[in-house]
C-alpha positions in Angstrom: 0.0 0.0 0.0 1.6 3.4 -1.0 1.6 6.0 2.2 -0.6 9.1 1.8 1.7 12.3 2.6 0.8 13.6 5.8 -0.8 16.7 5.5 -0.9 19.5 8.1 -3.3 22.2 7.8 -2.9 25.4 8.3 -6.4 26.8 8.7 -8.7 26.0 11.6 -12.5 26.6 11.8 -12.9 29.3 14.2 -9.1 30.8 14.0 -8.7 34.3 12.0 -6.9 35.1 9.4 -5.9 37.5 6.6 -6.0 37.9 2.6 -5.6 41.6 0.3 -9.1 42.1 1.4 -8.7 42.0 5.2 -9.2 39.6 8.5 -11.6 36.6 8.0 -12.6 33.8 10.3 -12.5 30.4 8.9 -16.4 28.8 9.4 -15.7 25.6 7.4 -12.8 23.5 5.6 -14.4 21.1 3.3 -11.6 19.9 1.0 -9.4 22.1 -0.8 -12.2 24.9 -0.1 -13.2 26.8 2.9 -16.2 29.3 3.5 -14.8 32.0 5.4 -16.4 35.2 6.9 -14.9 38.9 6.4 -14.5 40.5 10.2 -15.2 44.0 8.7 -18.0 43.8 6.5 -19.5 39.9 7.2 -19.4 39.3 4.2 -19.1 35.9 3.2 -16.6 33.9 0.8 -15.6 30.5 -0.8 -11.9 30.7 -0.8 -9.2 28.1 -2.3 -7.5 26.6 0.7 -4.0 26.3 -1.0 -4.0 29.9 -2.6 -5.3 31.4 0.6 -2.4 29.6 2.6 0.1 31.0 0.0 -1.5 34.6 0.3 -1.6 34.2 4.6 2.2 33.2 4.4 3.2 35.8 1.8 1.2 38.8 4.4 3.7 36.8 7.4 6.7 37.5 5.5 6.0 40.8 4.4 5.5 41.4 8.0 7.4 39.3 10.1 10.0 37.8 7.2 12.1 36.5 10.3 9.8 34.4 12.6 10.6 31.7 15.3 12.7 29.4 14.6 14.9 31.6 12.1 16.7 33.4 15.0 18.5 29.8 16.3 20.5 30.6 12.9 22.2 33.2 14.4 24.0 30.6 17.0 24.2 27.8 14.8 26.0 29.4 11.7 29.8 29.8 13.3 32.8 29.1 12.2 33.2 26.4 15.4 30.5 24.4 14.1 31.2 24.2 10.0 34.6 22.8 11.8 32.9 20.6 13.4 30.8 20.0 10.8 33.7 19.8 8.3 35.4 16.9 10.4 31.9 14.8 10.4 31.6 14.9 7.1 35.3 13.8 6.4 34.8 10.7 9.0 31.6 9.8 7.5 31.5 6.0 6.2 31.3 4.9 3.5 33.1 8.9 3.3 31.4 11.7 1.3 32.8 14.0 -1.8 35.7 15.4 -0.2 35.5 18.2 -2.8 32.1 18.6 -0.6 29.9 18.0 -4.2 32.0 20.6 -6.1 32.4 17.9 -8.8 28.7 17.7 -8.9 27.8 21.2 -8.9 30.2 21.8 -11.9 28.0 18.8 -13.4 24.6 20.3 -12.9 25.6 23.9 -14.2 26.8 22.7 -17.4 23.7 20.6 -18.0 21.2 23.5 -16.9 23.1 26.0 -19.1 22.9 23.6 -22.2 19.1 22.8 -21.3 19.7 19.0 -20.9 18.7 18.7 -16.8 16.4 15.7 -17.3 14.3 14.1 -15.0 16.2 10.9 -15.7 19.7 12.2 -14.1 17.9 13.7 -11.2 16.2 10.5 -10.4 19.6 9.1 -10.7 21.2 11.3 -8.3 18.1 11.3 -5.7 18.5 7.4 -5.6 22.9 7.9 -5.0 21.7 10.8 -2.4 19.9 7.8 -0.8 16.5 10.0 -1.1 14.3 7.8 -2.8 14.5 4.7 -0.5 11.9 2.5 0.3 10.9 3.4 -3.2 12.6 2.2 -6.8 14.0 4.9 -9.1 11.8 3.7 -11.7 8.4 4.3 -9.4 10.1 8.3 -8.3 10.0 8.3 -12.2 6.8 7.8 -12.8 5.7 9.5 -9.6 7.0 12.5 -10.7 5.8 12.9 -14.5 2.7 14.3 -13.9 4.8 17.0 -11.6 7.7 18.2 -13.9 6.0 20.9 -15.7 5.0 22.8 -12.5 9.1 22.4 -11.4 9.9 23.5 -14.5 7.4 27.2 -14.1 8.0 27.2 -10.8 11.8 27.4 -11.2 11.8 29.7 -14.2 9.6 32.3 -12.1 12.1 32.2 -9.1 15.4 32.7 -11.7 13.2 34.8 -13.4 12.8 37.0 -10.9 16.2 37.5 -9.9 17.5 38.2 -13.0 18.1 35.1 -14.3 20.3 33.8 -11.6 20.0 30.9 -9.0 18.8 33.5 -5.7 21.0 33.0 -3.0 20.1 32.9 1.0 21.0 36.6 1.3 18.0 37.4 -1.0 15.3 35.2 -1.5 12.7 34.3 0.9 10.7 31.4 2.1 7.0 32.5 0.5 9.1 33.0 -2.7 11.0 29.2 -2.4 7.5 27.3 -1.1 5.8 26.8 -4.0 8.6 24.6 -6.0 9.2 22.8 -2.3 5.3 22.1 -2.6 5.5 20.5 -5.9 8.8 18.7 -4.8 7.0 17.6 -2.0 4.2 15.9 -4.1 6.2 13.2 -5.8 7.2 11.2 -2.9 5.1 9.5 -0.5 6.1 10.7 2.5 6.2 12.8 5.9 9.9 13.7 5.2 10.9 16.5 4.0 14.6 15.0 2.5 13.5 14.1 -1.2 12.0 17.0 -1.4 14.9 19.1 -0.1 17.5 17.8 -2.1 15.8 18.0 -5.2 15.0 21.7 -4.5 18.4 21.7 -3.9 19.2 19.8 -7.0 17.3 22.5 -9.2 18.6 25.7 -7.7 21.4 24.5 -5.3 22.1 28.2 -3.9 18.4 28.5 -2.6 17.7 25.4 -0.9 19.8 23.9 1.9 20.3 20.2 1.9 18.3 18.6 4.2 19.1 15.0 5.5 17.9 12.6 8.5 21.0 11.0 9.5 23.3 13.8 10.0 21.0 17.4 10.0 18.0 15.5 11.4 15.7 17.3 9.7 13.4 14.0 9.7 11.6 15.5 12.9 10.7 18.7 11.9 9.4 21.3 8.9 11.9 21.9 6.3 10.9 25.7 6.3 11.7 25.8 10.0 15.6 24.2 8.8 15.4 26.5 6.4 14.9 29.4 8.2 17.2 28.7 10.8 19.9 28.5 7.6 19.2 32.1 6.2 18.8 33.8 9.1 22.1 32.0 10.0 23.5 33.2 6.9 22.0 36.6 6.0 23.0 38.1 9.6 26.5 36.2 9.9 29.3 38.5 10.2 31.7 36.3 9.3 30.8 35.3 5.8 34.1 35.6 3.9 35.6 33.9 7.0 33.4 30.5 6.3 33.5 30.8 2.9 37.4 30.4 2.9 37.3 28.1 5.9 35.3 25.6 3.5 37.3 26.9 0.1 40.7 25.3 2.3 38.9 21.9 3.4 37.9 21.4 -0.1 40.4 18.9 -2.5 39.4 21.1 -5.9 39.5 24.6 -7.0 35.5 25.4 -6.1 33.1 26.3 -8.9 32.6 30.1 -9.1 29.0 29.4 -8.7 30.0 27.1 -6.2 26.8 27.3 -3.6 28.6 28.4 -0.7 25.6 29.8 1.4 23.6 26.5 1.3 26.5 24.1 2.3 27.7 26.3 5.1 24.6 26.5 6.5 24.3 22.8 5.9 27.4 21.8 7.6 26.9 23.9 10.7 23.8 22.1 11.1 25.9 19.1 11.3 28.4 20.5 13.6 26.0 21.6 16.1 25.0 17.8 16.2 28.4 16.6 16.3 30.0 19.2 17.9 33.0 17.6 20.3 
């Protein structure tokens, strides 16, 4: 029997919220639509659940963009623990890319430039990233067909609008990076965040932090909350060029000069807090 994502909604008969037209309480949630009531007016409306969640987080970040958990960053992107991080990843067995994926990077550049990413090579390297388990590559195939032509929109709009470059941590936020993660998240059958993650990560490696169970332990929470955490982390560190070369001197090849510095930092502090001597 294939396992149903789990699915955690945002919206609670009774609770209030907010769209371009003001506060609304939530009456009833019957599917992907809700009958909500307008505070002001009481006037009421049949809203899209999905597009109302997108509109509620986009208000959030315009006015809170840095909520709980994102601060945490601030104490967990240090040059003590990408060392520590650093010497985990070099101990791992069997060991990891001691050119920390640079090799890889290089690899997905050249075939996003020439247009010949296919879904093919990304199910390949989901299933080496040990993302697809319990499942085959050729079932994530076929799972994710009916999902590639939303990836593909969704990550023209976010190059798109950064001027046709991968957006970094510094300047992208979450409301702009959840909708790809949502279609990610559709493919695979699960209440982990990981495959989707790394194939975010796959697509527009500057923007999305890897997430993984064994050595982040991201398996017991959100991944925006992970996320978070890493650009907060990131944006606010005073110490970037410090990091940057810290990782630049661990690293066994020259690094890409799109090499995505800001998402494996971040990445590997995560793993130094948690391994942290």
């Amino acid at each position: 029997m294939v396992k149903s994502p789990k699915v955690e909604l945002l919206f609670k008969p009774g609770n209030t919220y907010r769209n371009r037209l003001g506060d609304y309480r939530v009456l009833t949630i019957s599917g992907p639509k809700m009958l909500v009531e307008y505070l002001a007016n009481g006037r009421r409306q049949e809203l899209d659940v999905a597009i109302a969640e997108r509109i509620w987080e986009n208000i959030q970040a315009e006015e809170n963009p840095w909520p709980a958990p994102a601060p945490e960053g601030g104490t967990i992107v240090t040059l003590a623990h990408l060392r520590a991080g650093i010497q985990r990843w070099f101990s791992k067995c069997p060991p990891w890319p001691t050119d920390f994926h640079n090799a890889f990077y290089q690899a997905l550049q050249a075939l996003r430039d020439n247009g010949e990413l296919s879904w093919d090579y990304l199910v390949d390297q989901l299933a080496s990233w040990s993302a697809v388990r319990p499942y085959s590559k050729e079932a994530i195939y076929q799972l994710g067909l009916p999902h590639l032509d939303n990836l593909t929109q969704n990550m023209g709009v976010l190059v798109a609008g950064h001027g046709g470059r991968i957006p970094d941590l510094n300047n992208v936020r979450w409301s702009d990076l959840q909708p790809l993660f949502a279609v990610a998240s559709q493919i695979k059958p699960s209440d982990s965040p990981v495959f989707a993650g790394k194939l975010c990560h796959f697509l527009l490696p500057n923007s999305y932090p890897v997430a993984d169970n064994e050595l982040v332990g991201i398996d017991r929470e959100d991944y925006r909350s992970y996320w978070l955490r890493c650009a907060y982390g990131w944006t606010f560190s005073t110490q970037q060029n410090d990091l940057i070369a810290e990782l630049r001197s661990a690293m066994t090849s020259a690094a890409i000069a799109d090499y995505p510095w800001s998402a494996k930092i971040t990445e590997l502090c995560h793993i130094g807090v948690r391994y942290r001597q």
